[in-house]
Structure formats: structure tokens, C-alpha cells
LOKOL-245022 format. One record per residue: residue in three letters; x, y, z of N, C-alpha, C in turn. Coordinates in steps of 0.02 Angstrom, whole numbers, plus 50000, padded with zeros to 5 digits. Example, Ala and Ser with C-alpha at 12.3 -4.5 7.8 and 13.67 -1.06 7.14 Angstrom:
// LOKOL-245022
ala506604971650390506154977550390506604983550390 ser506424988850354506844994750357506455000250394 
//
This chain:
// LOKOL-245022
unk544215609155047543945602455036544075598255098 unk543715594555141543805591555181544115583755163 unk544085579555219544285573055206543535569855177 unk543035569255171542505564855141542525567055093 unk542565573955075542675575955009543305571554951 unk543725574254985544585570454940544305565354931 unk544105558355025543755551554990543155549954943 unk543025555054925542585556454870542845554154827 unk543125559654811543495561154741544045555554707 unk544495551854777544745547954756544355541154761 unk543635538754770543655534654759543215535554706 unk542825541154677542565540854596543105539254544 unk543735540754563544245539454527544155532554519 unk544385530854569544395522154596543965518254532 unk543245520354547542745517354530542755514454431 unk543265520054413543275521254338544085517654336 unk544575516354374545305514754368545205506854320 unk545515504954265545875500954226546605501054229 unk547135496754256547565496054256547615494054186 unk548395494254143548385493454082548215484654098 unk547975483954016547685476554000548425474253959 unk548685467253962549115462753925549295469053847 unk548735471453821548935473853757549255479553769 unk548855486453822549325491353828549905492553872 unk550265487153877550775484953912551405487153863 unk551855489953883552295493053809552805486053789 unk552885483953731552805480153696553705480353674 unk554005484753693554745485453671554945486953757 unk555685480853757555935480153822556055487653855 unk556155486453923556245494753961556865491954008 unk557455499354007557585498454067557495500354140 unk557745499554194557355499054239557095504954265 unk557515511354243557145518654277556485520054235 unk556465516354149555865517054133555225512654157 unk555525506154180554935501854223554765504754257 unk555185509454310554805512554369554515517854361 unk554485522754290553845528854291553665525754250 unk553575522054210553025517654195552445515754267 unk552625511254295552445509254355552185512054397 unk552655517754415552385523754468551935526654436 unk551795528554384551075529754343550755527654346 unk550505519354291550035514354314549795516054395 unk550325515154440549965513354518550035518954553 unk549815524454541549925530554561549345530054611 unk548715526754595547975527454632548165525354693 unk548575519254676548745516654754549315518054792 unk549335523654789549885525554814549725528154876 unk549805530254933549645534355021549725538155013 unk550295542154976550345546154955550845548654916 unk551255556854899551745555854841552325554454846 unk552585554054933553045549754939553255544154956 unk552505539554940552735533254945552675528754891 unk553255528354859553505523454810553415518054826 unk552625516454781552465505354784553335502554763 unk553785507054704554285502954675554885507354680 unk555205503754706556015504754685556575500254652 unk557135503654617557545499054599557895493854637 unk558015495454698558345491054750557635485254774 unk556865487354747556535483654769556455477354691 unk556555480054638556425475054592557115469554596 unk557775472554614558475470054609558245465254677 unk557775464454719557975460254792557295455454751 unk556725457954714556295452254674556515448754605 unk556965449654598557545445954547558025440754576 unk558355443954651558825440154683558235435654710 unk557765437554740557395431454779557115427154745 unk557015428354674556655424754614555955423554636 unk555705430354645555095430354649554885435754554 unk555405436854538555415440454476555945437854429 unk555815435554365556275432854342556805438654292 unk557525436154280557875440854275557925443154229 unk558035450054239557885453954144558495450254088 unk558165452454040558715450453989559365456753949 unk559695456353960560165460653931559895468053960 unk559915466454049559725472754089559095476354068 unk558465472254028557965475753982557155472054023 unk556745475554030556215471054068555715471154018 unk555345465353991554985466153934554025466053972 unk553635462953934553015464653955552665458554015 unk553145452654015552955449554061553355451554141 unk553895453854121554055456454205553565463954208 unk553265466054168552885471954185552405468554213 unk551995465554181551465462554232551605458754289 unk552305456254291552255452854358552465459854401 unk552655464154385553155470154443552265473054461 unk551875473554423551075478354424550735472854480 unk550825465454454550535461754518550895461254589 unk551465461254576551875460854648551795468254688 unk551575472854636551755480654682551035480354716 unk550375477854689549935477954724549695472254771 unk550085468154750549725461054804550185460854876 unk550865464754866551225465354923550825468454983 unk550435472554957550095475755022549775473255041 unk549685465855050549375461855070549595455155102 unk550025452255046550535447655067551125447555062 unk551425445255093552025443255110552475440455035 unk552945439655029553365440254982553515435454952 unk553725431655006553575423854991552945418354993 unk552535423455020551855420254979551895422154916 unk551865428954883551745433254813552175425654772 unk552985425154800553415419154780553025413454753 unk552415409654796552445404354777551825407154726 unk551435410454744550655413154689550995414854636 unk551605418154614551755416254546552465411254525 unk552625407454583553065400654574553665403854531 unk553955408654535554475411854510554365413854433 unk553635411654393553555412154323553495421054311 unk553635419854252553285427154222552715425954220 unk552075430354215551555430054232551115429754137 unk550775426854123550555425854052550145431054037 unk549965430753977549305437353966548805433253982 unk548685426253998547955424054029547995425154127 unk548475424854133548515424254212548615430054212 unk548845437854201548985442454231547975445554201 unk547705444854125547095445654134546645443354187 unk546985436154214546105436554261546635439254327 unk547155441854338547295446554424546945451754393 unk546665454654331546675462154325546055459754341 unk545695455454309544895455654298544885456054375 unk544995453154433544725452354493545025458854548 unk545675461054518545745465254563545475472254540 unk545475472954457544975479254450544175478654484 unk544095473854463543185471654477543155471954595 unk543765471454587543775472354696543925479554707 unk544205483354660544115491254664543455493154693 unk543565492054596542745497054585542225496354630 unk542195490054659541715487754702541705490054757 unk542285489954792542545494454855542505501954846 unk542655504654799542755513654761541865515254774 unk541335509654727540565511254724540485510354807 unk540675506154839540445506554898540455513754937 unk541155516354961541345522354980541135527354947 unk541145527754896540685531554861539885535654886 unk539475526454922539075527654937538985528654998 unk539345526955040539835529955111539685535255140 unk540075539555071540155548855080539845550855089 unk539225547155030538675552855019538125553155072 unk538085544955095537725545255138537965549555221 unk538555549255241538705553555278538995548955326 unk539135542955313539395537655352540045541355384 unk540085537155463540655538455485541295536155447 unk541715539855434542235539355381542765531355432 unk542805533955496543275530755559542975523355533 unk542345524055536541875515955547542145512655490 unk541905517655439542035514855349542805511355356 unk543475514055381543825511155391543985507155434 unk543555506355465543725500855518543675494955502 unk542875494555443542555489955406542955487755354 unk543215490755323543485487555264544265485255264 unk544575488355341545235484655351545035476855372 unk544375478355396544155470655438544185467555373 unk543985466355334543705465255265544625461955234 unk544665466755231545275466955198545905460455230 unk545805462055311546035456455348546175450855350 unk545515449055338544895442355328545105438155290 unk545425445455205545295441355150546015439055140 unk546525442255179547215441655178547405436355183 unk546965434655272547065429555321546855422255270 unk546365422355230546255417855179546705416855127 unk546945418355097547405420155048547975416755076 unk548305419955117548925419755152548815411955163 unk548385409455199548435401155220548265396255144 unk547805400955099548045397055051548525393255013 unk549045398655018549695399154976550075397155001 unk550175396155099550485394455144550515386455120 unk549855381655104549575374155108549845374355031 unk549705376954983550015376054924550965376254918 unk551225379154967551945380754966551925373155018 unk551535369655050551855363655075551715359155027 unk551355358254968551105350854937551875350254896 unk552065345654900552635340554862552575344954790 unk553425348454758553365348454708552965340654654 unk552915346954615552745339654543553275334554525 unk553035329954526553655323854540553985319054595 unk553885324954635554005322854723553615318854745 unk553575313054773553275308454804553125312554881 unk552295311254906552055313554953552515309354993 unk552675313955064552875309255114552475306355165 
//
């Protein structure tokens, strides 16, 4: 099997991937070696490959200390640090930590706010997965295809990132503008 092939294959995958939704989120607290094959499951797609762990324990223990993750209860992580550990493992590859910090302001993440990260970051898959998809088949340079969509990807960072940057300067609530 060559490489257009595999990017085939993994992005038909792609194209069909649902990260679990708010409901199939497991519903009885976990501790933390079960968060992480939990986790490492869920985000297995995005993974580089099988030895690179999106999560570790020393990485959830430094998003607890930084309070970018709020802290388990009786050493137990229930379904809102699951969705925030599922959003932080994928938005990191993008931003910075203390941006991820202020985009979820140290909260647990709700079943309305972690539904619309899924709705937009499943719906930026699939979209990207159908693209490459059509990539392959057409016979596109694979080099180009990536060249294009890191640009892409860049772009959308570089937006993002200054978003959150101008939102991390506005005056808490309460704070009088200076």
C-alpha cells in the first residue's frame, strides 16, 4: 500500500469520525488511567502516530495545576473534565495553552458548549477528510495537498490565536476599563 493509499484510507475514516456526543460520554466518574484509554481511544484518529500520546497523566496534572482544567473530585474525573480533556487534546495542536486557558476561562465545558466544539470541529474534519479524499483520487500532488492545508490551517490558527489573545486583554467582568 503506498502513501496516497494509507491517505486514503485514513481520511475515509476521517470523513465518517464522530467524536463521542455529551450523552456517550461515560456518565460514572473515572480515574485518571481510565480517562486516558478512554481518551487515547476517542482520539486515536488524531494521533501521528502509535507513539504519540495526544494525553498523559503528567499532561492532565500540569492542566489542573495551570487551571486550564478544573480539579477532579475525590481523584475521580467526571463527564465535564472529559469533554474539556477531548477539547484541550485537540485544540492544543493548534493553540497554545494559555490561549486553550482563556477559550475555556478555567470552566468545565457544558453539554451546550462542548456540543457546538464537536458540531464545528467534526463538521472541519469531514470537510477536510471529503476534500483529501478527493485529492487521492484525483492524483493530486500529496507534497502540494500538504502544503495547502498547513497554509489553511496556519491562517486559521493565526485568527484564533489573536482572537483569544484581544479577549484575554478586555477587563474582567466588573473591572472598570482603563
Amino acid at each position: 500500500m503506498d502513501a496516497a493509499e494509507r491517505i486514503l484510507e485514513w481520511a475515509q475514516e476521517g470523513a465518517e469520525l464522530s467524536p463521542p456526543d455529551w450523552e456517550a460520554l461515560p456518565t460514572i466518574p473515572l480515574y485518571v488511567d481510565q480517562v486516558l484509554l478512554y481518551l487515547r481511544d476517542s482520539l486515536r484518529f488524531f494521533e501521528r502516530d502509535e507513539d504519540d500520546a495526544l494525553l498523559t497523566n503528567s499532561m492532565i496534572n500540569n492542566y489542573v495545576k495551570n487551571g486550564v482544567l478544573p480539579h477532579p473530585e475525590k481523584k475521580k474525573y467526571g463527564r465535564r473534565h472529559l469533554a474539556a480533556l477531548m477539547a484541550i487534546c485537540m485544540l492544543k495542536q493548534v493553540l497554545a495553552i494559555p490561549d486553550i486557558a482563556t477559550l475555556l476561562e478555567g470552566q468545565e465545558l457544558d453539554p451546550e458548549l462542548y456540543g457546538a466544539f464537536l458540531s464545528a470541529h467534526t463538521g472541519a474534519v469531514r470537510e477536510t477528510c471529503r476534500d483529501l479524499e478527493q485529492s487521492c483520487r484525483s492524483g493530486q500532488d500529496l507534497r502540494r495537498e500538504a502544503l495547502r492545508l498547513a497554509a489553511q490551517a496556519n491562517a486559521k490558527r493565526a485568527a484564533a490565536a489573536r482572537i483569544l489573545r484581544e479577549l484575554a486583554r478586555e477587563p474582567e467582568a466588573g473591572e472598570e476599563k482603563k
